[in-house]
Residue frames relative to the residue before (quaternion, step in Angstrom):
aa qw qx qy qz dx dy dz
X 1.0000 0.0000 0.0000 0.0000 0.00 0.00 0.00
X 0.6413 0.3824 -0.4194 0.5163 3.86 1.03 -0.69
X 0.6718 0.4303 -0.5724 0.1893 3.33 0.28 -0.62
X 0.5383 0.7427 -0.2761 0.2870 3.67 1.09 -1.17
X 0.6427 0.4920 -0.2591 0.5270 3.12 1.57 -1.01
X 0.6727 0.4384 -0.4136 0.4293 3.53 0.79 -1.17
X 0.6618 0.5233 -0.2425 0.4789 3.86 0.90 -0.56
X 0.6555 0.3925 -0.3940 0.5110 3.32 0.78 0.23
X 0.4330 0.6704 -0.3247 0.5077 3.37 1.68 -0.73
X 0.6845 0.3829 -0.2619 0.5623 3.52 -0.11 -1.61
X 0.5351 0.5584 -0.4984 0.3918 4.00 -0.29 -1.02
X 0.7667 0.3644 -0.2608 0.4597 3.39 -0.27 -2.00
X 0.7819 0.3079 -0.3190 0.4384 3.91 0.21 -0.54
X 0.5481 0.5819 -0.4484 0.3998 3.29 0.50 0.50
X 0.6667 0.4285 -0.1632 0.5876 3.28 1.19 -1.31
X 0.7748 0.3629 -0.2360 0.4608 3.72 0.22 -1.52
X 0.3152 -0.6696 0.5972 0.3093 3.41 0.51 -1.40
X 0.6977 -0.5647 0.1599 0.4108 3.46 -0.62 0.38
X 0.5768 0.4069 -0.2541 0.6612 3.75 -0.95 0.53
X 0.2259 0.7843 -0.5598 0.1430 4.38 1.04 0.32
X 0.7240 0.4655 -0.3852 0.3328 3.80 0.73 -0.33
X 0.5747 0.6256 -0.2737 0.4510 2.89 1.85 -0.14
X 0.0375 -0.8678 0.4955 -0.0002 4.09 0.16 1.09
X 0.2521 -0.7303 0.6241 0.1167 3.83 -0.10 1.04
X 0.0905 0.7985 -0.5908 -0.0719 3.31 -0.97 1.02
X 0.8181 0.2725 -0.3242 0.3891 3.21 -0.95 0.84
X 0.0485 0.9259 -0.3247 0.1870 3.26 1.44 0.85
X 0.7798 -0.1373 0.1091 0.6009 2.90 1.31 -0.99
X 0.2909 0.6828 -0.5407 0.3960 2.57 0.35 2.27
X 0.5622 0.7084 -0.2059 0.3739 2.78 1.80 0.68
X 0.2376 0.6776 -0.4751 0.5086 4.36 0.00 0.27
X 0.6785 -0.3804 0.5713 0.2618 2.73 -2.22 -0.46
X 0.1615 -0.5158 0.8173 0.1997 4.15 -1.63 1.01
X 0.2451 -0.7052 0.6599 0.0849 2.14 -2.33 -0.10
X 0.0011 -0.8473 0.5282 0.0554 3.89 -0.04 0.14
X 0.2565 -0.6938 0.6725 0.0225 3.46 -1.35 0.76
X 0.7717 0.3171 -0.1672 0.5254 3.45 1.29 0.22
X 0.6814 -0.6478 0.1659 0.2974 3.31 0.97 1.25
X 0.5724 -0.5540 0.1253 0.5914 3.48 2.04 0.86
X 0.2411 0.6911 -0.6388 0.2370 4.03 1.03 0.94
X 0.8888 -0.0608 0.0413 0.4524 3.42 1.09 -1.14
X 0.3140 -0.7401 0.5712 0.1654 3.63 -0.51 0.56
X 0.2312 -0.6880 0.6877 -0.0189 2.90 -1.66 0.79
X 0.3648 -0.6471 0.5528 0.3776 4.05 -0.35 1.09
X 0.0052 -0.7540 0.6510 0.0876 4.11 -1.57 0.29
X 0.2865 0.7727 -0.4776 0.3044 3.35 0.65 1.25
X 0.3555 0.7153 -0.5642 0.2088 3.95 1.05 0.92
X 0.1533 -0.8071 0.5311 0.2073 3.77 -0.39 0.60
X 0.4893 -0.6533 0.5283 0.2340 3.46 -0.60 0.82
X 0.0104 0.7490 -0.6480 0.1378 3.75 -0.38 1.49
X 0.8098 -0.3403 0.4538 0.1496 2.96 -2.21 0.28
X 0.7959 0.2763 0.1578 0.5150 2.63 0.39 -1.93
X 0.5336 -0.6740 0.3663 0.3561 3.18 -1.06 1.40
X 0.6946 0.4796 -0.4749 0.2489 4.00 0.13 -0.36
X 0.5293 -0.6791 0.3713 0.3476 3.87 -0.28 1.02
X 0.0685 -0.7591 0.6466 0.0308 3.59 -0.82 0.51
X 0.2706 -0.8063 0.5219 0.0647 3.47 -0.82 1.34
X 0.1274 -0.6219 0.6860 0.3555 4.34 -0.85 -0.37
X 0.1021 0.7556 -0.6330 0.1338 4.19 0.40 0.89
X 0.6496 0.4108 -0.2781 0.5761 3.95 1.18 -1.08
X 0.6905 0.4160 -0.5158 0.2903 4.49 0.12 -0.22
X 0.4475 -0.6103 0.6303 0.1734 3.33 -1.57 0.67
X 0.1172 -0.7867 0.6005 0.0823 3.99 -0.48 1.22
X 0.4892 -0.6061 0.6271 -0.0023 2.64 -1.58 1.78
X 0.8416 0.0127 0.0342 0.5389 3.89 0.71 -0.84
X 0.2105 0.7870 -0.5798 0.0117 3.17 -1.20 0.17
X 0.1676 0.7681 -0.5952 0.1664 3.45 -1.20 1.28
X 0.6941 -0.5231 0.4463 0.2130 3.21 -1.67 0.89
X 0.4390 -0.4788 0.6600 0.3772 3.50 -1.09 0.35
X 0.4357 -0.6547 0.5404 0.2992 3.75 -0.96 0.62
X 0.8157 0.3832 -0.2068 0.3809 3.45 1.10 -0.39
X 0.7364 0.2815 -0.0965 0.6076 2.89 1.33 -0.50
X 0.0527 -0.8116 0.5704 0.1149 4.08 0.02 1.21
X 0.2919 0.5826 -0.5970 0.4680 3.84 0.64 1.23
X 0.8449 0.4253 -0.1279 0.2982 3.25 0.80 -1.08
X 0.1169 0.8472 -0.5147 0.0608 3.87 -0.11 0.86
X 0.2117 -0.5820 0.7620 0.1894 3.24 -1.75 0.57
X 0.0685 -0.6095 0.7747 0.1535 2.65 -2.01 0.30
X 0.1628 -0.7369 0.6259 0.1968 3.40 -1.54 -0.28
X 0.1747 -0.8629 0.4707 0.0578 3.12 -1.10 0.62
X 0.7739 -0.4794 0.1291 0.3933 3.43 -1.35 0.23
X 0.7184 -0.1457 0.1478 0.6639 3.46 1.28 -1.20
X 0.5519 0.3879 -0.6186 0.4027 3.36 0.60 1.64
X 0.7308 -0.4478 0.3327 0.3934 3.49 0.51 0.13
X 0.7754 -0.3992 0.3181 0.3718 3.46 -0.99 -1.27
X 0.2257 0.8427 -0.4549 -0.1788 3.76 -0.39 -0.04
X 0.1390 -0.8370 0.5221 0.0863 4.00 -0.93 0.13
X 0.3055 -0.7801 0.5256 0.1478 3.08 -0.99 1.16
X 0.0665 0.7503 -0.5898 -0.2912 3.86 -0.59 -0.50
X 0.5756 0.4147 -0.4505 0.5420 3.89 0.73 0.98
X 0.8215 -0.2488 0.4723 0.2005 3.36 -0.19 0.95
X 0.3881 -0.7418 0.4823 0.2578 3.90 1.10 0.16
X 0.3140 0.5433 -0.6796 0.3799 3.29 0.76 1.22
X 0.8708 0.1910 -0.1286 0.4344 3.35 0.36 -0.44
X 0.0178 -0.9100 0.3689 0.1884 4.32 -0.56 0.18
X 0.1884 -0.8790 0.4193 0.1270 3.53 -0.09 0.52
X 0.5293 -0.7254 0.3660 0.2443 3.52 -0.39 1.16
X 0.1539 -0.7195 0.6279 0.2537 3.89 -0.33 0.44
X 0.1498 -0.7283 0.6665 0.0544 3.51 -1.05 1.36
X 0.6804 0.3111 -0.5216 0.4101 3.43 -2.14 0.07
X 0.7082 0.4486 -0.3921 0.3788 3.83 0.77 0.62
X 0.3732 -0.7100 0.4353 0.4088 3.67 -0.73 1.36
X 0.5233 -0.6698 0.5019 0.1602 3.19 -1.64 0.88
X 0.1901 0.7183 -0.6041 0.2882 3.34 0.79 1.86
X 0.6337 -0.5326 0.3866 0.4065 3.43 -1.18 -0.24
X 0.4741 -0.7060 0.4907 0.1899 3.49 -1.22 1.55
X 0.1148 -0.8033 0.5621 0.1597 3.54 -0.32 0.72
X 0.8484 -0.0345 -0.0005 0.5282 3.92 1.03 -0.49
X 0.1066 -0.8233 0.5421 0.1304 3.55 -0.60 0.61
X 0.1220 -0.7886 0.5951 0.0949 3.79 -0.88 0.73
X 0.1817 0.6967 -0.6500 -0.2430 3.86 -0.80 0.19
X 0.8175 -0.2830 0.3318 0.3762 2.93 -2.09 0.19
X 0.3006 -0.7018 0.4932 0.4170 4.12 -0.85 0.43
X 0.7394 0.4122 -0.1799 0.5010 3.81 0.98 -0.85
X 0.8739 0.1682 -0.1108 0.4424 3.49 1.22 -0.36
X 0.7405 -0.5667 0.2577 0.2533 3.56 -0.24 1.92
X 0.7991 0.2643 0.1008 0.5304 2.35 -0.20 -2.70
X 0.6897 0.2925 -0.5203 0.4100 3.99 0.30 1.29
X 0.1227 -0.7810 0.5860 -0.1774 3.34 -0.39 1.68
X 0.2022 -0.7306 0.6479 -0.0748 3.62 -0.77 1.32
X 0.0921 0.6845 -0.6762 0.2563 3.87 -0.96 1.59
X 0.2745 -0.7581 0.5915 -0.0087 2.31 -1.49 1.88
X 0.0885 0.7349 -0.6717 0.0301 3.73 -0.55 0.58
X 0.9316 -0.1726 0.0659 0.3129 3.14 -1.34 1.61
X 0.7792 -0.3054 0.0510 0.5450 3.95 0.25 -0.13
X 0.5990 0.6961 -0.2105 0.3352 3.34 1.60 0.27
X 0.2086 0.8213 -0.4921 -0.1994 3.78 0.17 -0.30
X 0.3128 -0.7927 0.5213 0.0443 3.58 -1.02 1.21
X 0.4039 -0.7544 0.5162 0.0364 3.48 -0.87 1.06
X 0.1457 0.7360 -0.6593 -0.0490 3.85 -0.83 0.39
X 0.3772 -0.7376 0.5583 0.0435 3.56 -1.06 1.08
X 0.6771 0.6283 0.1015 0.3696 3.34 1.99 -0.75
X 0.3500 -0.5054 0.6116 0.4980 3.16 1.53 -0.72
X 0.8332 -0.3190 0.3352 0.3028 3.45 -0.77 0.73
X 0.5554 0.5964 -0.5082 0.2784 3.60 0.78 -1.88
X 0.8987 0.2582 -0.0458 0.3516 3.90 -0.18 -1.63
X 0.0718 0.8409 -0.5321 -0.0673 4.30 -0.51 -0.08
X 0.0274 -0.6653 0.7460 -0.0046 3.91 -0.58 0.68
X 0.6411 -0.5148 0.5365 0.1902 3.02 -1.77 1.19
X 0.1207 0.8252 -0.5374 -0.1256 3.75 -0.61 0.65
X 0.7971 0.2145 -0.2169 0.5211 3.29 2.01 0.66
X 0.0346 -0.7993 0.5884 -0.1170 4.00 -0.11 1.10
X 0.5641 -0.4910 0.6621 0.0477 2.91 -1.38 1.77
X 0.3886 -0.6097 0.6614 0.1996 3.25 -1.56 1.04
X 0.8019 0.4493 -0.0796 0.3857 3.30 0.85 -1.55
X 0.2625 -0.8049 0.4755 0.2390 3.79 0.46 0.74
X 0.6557 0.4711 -0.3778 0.4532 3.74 0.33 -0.18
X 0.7694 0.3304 -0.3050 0.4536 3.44 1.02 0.08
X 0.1954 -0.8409 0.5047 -0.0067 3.59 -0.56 1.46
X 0.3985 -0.6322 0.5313 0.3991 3.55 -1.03 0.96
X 0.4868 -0.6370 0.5855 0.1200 3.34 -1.66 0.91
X 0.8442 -0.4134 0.1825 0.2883 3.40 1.03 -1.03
X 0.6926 -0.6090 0.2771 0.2695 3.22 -0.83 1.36
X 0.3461 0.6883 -0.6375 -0.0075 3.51 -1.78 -0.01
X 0.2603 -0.8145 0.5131 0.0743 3.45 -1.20 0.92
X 0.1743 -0.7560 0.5829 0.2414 3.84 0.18 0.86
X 0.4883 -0.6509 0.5796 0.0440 3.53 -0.89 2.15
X 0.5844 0.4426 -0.4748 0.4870 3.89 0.62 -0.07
X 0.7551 0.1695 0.1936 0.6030 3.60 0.83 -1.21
X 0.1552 -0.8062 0.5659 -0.0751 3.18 0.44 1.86
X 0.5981 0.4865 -0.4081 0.4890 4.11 0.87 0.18
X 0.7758 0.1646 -0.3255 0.5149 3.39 0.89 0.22
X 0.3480 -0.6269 0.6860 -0.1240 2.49 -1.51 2.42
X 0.1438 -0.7523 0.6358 0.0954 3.13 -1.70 1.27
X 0.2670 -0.7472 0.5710 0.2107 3.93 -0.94 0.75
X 0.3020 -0.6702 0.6636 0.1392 3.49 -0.81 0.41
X 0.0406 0.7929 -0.6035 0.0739 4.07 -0.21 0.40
X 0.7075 -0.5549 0.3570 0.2531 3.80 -1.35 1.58
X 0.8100 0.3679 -0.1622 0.4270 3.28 0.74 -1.35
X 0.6292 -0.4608 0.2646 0.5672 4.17 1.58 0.92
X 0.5982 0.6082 -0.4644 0.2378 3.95 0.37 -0.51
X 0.0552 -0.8165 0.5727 0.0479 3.41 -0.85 0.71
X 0.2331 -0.8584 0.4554 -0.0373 3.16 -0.10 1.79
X 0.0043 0.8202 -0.5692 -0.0562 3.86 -1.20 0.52
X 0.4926 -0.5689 0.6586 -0.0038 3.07 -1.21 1.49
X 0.1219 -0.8208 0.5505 -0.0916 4.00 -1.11 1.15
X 0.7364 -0.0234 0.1037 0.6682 3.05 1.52 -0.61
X 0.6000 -0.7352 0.1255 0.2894 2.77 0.61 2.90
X 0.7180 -0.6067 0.0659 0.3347 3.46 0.31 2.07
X 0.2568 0.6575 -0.6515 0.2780 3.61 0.55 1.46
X 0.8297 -0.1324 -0.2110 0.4996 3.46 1.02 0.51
X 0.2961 -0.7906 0.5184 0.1361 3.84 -1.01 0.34
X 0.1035 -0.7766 0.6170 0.0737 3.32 -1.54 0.52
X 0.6582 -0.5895 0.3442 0.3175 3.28 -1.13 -0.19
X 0.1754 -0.9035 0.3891 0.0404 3.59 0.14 0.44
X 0.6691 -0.3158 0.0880 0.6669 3.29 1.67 -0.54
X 0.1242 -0.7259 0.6577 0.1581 3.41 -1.34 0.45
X 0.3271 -0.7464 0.5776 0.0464 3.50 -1.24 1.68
X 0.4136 -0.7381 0.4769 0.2383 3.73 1.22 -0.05
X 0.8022 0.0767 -0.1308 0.5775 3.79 1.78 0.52
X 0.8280 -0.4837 0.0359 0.2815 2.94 -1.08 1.07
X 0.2757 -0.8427 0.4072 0.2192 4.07 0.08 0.33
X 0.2848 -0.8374 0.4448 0.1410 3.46 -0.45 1.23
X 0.7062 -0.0786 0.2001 0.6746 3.61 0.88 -1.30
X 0.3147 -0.7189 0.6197 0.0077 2.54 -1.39 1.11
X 0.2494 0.9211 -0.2982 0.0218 4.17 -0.28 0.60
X 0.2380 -0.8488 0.4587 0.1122 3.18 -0.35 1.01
X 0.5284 -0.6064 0.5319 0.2649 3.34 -1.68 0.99
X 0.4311 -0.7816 0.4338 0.1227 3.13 -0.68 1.41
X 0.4914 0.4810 -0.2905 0.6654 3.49 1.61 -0.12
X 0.9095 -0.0640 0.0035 0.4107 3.33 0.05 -0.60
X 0.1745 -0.8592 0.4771 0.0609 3.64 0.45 1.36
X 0.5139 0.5452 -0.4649 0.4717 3.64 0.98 0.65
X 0.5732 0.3617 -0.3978 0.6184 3.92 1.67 0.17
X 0.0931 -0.7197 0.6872 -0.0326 3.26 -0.90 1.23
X 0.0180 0.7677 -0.6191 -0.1645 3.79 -1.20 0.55
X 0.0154 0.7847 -0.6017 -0.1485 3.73 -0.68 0.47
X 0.3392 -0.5791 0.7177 0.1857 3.77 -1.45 0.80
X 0.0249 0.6486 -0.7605 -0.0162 3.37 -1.65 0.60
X 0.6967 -0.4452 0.4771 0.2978 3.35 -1.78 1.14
X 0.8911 0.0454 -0.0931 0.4418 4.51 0.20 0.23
X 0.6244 0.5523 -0.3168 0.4524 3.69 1.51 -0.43
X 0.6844 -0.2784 0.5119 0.4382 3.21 0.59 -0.91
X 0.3127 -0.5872 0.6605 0.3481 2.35 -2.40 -0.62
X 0.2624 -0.7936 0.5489 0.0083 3.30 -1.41 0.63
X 0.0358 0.8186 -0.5721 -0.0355 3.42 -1.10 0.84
X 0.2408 -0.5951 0.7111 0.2867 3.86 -1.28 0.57
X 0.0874 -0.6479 0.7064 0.2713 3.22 -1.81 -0.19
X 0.5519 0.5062 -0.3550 0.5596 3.73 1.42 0.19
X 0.7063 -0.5744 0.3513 0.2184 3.88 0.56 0.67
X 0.7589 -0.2875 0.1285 0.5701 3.29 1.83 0.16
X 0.5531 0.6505 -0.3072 0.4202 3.64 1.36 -1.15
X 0.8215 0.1247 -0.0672 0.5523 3.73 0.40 -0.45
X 0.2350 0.7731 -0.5755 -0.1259 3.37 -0.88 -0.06
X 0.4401 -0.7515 0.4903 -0.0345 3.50 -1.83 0.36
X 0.3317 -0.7838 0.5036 0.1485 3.41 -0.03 1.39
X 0.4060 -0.7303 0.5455 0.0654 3.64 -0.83 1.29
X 0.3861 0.8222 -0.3837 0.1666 3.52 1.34 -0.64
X 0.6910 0.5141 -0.1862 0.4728 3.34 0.88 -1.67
X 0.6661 0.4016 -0.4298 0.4585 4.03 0.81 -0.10
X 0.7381 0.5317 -0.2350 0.3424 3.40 1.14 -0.38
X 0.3456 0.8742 -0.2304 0.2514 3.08 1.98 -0.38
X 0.5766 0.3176 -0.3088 0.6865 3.72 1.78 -0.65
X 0.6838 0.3043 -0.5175 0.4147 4.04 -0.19 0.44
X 0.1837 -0.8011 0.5475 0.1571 3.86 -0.44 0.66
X 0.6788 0.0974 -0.3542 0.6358 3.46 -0.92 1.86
X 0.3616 0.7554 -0.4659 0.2856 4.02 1.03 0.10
X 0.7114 0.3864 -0.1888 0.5558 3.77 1.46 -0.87
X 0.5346 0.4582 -0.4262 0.5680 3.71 1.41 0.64
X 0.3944 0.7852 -0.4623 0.1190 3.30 0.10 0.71
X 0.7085 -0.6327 0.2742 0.1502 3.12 -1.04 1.63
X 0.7742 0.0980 0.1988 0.5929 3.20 0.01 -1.84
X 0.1388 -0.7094 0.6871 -0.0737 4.23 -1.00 0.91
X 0.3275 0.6630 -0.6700 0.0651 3.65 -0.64 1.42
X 0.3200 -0.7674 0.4851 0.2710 2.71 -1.67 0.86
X 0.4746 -0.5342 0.6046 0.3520 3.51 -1.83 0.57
X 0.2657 -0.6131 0.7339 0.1225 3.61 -1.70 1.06
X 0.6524 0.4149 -0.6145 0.1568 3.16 -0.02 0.40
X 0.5224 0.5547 -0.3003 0.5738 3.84 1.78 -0.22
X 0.7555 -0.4219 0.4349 0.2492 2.95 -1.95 -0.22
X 0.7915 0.1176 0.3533 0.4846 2.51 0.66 -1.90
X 0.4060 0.6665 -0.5280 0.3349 3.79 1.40 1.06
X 0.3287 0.6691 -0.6568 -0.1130 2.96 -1.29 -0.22
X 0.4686 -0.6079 0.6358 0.0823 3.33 -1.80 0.92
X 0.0296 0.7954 -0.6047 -0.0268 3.47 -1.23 1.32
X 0.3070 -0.6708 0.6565 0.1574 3.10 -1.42 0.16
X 0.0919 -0.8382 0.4927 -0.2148 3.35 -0.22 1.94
X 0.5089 -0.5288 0.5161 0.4416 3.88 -0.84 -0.10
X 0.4857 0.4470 -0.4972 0.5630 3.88 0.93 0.66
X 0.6900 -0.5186 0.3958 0.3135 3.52 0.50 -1.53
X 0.6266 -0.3056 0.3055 0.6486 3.63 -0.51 -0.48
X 0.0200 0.7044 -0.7021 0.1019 4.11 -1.13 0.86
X 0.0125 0.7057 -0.7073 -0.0381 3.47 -1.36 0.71
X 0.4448 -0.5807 0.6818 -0.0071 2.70 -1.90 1.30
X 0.1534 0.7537 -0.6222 -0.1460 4.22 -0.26 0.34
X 0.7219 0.4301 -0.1561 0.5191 3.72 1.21 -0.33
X 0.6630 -0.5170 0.2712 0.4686 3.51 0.61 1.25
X 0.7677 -0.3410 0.2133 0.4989 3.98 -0.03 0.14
X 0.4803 0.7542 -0.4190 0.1578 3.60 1.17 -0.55
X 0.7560 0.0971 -0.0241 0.6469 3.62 1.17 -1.07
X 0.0432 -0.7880 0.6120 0.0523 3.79 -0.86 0.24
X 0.1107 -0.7542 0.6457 0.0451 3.75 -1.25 1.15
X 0.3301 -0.7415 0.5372 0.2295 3.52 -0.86 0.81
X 0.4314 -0.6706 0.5465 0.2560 3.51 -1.35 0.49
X 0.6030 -0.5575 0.4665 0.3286 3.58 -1.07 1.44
X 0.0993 0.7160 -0.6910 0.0035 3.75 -1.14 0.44
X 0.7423 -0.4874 0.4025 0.2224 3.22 -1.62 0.46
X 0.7856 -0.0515 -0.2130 0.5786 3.31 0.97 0.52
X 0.7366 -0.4623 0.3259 0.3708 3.50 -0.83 -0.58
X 0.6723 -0.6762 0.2403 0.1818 2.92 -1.60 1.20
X 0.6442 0.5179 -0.1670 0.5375 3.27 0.19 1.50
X 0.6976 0.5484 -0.1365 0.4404 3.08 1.05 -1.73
X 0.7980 0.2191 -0.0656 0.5575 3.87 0.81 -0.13
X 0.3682 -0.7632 0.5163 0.1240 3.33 -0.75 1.46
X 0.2203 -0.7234 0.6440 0.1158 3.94 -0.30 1.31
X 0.3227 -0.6806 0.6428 0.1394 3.67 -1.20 0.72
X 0.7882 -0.1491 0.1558 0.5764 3.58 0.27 -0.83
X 0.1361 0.6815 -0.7148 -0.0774 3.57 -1.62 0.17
X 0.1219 -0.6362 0.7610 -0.0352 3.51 -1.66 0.35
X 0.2544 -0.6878 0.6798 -0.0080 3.62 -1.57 1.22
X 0.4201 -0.6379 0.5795 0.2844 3.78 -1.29 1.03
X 0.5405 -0.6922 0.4670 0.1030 2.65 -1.41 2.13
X 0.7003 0.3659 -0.3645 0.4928 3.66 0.55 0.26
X 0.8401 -0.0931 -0.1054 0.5240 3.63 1.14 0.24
X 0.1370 -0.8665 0.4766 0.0566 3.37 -0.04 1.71
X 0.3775 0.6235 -0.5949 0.3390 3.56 0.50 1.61
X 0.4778 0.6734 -0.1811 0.5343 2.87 1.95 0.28
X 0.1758 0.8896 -0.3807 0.1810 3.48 0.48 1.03
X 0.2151 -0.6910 0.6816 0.1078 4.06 -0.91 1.22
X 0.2079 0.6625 -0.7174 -0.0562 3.15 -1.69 0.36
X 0.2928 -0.7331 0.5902 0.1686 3.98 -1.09 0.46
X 0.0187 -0.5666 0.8050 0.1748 3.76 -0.99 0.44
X 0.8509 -0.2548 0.1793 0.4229 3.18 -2.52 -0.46
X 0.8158 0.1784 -0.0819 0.5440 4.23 0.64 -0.72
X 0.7712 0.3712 -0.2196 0.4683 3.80 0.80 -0.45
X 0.1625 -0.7686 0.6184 0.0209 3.31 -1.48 0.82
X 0.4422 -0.8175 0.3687 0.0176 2.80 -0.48 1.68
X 0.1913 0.8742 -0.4387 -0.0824 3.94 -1.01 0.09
X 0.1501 0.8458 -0.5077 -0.0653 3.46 -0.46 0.00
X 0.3124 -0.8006 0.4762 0.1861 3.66 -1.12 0.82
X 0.6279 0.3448 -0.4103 0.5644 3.79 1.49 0.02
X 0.8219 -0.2520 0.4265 0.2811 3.82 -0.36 0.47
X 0.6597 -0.5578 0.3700 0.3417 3.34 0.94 0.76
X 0.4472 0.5104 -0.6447 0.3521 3.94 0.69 0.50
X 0.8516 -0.0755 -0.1135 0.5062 3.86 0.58 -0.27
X 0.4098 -0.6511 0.6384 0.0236 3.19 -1.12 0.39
X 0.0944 -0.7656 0.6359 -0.0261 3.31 -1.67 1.32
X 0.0886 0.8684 -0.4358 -0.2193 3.30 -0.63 1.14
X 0.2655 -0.7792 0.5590 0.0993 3.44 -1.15 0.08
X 0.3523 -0.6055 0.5814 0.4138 4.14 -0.62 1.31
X 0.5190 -0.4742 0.6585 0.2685 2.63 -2.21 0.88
X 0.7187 -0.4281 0.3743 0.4002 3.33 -1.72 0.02
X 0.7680 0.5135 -0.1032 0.3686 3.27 0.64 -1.51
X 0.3152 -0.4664 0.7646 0.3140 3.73 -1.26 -0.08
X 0.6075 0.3745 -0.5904 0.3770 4.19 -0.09 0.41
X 0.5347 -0.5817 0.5221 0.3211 2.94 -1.43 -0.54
X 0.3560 -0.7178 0.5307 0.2763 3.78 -0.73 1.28
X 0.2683 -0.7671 0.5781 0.0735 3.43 -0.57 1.74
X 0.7783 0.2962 0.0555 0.5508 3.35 0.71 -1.42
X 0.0405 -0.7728 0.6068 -0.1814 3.64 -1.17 1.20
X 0.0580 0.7945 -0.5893 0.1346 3.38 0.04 2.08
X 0.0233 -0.8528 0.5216 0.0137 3.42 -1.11 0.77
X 0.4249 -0.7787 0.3258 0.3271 3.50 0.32 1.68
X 0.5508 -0.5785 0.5750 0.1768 3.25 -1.38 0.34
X 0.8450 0.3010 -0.1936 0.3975 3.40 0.57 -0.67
X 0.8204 0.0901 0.0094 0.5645 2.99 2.21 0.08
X 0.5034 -0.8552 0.1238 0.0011 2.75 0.92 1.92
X 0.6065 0.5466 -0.1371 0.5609 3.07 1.62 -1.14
X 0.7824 0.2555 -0.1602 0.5450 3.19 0.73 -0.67
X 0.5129 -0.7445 0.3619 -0.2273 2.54 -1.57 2.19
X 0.3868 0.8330 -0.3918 -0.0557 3.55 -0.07 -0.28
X 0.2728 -0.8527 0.4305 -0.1150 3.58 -0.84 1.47
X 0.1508 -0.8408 0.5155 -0.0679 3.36 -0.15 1.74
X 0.2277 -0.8351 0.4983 -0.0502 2.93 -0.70 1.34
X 0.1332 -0.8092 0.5711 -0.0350 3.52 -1.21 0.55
X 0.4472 -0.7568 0.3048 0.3664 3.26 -1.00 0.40
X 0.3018 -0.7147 0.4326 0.4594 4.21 0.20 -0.07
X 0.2178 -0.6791 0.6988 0.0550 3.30 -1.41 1.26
């Protein structure tokens, strides 16, 4: 009878490892999917390019950010909670750690729209600069106040030397001459979420904050204008999360709010919500994103289901995500629609 025990003993630590009664699930269900078929299926893309011959994966990080190279959609960052940065330039077959960066959480990544090898990262009250391809980074902004982290990034593509900061505590900082120094541009008095410029015209700027609202300039920064009062029939319509815009208009943009999916085709003046599968409210959307060559084409994630539709929201297909996380983040190449990619996180 002891021996059976010691042998069952040794077994369980062989296989489980110590602590065997203890089974982690969903450890590594975490990183970046992928689909080639417009989110029917997903594929995990978590190989990390190593040194050493034994394969090493990021399957266990939760991503905080994630964006395309503006020029190149092979190319992606992500950021994460408390490994730092990584980037693929195949399409997330393959990922390569960005080093000489501390391995806090990435709250926003910007690159350069005409130049690659200038890449802007925010970690915690810092934002870091490479001039290089990643290789080198010098701090070209530091919070006095450590409890207060930049939220997020934005480059104004007319005039790639002026960098906006988004910052926790409502400040909206600006950079003139690609962030060797900063001012103040506006204070919202609450936490900034996104920051977004009108790709036609990069003198309309809209930012969302976490309790003010939304806001827009159409003078580059000199005036601005609380959107509340058009949103006033969609309740939770002026919390709004995520803000893309549609190129094929002037002046669209699509949010994703505690109401829901809302469009805007006339700068904030009127706004129409897209039909979903239940009520408005009733379900917490994490992330969505529409195909840049034809936004009747629309993604959105709740806590287990991914959502699609290809006529504008009269119907809708869903489909379980891969993961037990939650699909924070929803990129959808530009030069190839079909392909998908979905960053995931755990929910806290």
């Amino acid at each position: 009878m002891k021996k059976t025990i010691i042998f069952l003993a040794l077994f369980s630590f062989l296989f489980f490892g110590a602590g065997c009664v203890k089974v982690r699930v969903g450890t590594f269900d975490g990183g970046v999917y992928k689909s080639t078929n417009k989110g029917s299926n997903w594929q995990q893309k978590v190989d990390l390019l190593a040194i050493s011959s034994q394969p090493k994966k990021i399957a266990s990080v939760n991503i905080t950010a994630m964006v395309f190279d503006p020029q190149d959609s092979k190319t992606i960052y992500i950021g994460t909670e408390n490994r730092g940065a990584f980037v693929t330039f195949d399409e997330a077959n393959s990922w390569q750690e960005i080093r000489n960066l501390p391995r806090g959480k990435v709250t926003a990544i910007a690159v350069h729209p005409f130049a690659k090898h200038i890449v802007y990262i925010a970690i915690g009250e810092r934002i870091f600069k490479s001039s290089d391809c990643c290789r080198t980074w010098k701090t070209v902004y530091l919070e006095n106040q450590p409890d207060i982290e930049i939220t997020t990034l934005a480059i104004d593509r007319a005039d790639p030397k002026k960098v906006l900061a988004g910052l926790s505590d409502g400040r909206l900082i600006r950079s003139m001459n690609s962030g060797s120094s900063w001012s103040i541009l506006k204070d919202f008095h609450s936490s900034i979420k996104q920051i977004l410029f009108n790709p036609h015209n990069t003198g309309i700027i809209y930012v969302s904050t976490k309790n003010a609202g939304l806001w827009k300039t159409t003078n580059g920064g000199a005036d601005w204008k609380n959107l509340d009062e058009s949103l006033k029939n969609f309740s939770g319509g002026r919390n709004v999360k995520k803000m893309i815009f549609d190129r094929n208009r002037s002046d669209s943009i699509i949010t994703l709010s505690s109401y829901g999916i809302l469009r805007t085709d006339n700068g904030g003046k009127d706004w129409t919500s897209y039909k979903l599968l239940y009520k408005p409210g009733k379900i917490k959307i994490y992330s969505f994103a529409i195909n840049p060559q034809n936004s009747q084409e629309i993604y959105y994630t709740t806590e287990k289901t991914f959502y699609r539709t290809s006529n504008g929201g009269l119907d809708w297909q869903p489909k379980s995500l891969p993961t037990k996380r939650a699909g924070k983040f929803i990129l959808v190449d530009p030069n190839n629609p079909s392909n998908i990619y979905l960053g995931v996180a755990k929910e806290k």
